[in-house]
C-alpha positions in Angstrom: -70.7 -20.8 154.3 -70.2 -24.3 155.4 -67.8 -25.4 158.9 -65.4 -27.8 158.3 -67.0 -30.0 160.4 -69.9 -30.3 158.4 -67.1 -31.0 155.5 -65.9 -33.9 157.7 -69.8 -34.7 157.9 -70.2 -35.2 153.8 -67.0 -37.2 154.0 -68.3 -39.3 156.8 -71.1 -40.1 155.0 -69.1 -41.7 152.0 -66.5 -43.3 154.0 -68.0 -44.3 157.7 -65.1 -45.9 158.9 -62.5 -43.1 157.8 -60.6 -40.8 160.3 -61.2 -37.0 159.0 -59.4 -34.5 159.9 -61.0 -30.9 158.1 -59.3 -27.3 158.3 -60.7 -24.2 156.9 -62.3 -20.7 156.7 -65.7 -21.9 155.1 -65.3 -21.9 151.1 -61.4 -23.1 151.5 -60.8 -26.1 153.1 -58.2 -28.9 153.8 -58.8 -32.3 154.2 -56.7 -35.4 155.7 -58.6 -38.5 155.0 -57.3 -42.1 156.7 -59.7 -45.1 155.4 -59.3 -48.9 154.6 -61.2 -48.3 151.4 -58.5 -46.5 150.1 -56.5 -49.9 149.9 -55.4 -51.1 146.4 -56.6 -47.6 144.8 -54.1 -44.7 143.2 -54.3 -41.3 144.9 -56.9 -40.3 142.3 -59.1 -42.6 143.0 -58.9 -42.0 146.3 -59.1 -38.5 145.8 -62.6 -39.6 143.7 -64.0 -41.3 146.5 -63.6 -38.2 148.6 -65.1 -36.0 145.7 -68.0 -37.9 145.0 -69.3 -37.2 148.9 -68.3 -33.4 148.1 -69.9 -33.0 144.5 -73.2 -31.4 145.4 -71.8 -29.3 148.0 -68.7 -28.3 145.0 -71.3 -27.9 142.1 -73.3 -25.3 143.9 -70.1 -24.0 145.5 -70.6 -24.0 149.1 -67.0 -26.0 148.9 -64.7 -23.7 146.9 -61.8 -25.7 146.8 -60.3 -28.5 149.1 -56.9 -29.6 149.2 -56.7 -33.0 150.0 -54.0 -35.5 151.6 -55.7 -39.4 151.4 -53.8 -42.4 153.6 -54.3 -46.1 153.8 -53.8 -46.8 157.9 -50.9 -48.5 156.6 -49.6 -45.8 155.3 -50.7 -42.9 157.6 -48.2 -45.3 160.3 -46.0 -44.9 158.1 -46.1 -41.2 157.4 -46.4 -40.5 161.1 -43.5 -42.7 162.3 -40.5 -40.9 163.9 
């Protein structure tokens, strides 16, 4: 089994400057990803940036599944406004 913060780890080492958040019981995990390199991309491509720090750890799977929510900071303010 893997911790989520080791998750956040693998994400980390993709996206340095990213703000990750990871919940989960050690195959199942959620993810809330906030980066500048997420600027000008769709969600999918966002979503493959994420993946592409995950794939070994998903190929052998160590990583089940992970349910992901991916923000610009842009729009994390504005998601977190109230």
């Amino acid at each position: 089994m893997i911790s989520p913060q080791e998750v956040e780890t693998m994400i980390q080492s993709k996206l340095p400057e990213a703000k990750v958040q990871v919940a989960g019981d050690g195959q199942h995990f959620e993810a809330v990803i906030v980066s500048a390199e997420f600027e000008g991309k769709s969600r999918v491509k966002q979503h493959q940036l994420v993946y592409s720090a995950l794939t070994e750890a998903m190929a052998s799977d160590i990583i089940h599944a992970i349910a992901l929510k991916t923000y610009t900071p842009q729009d994390w303010q504005s998601a977190n406004r109230v």
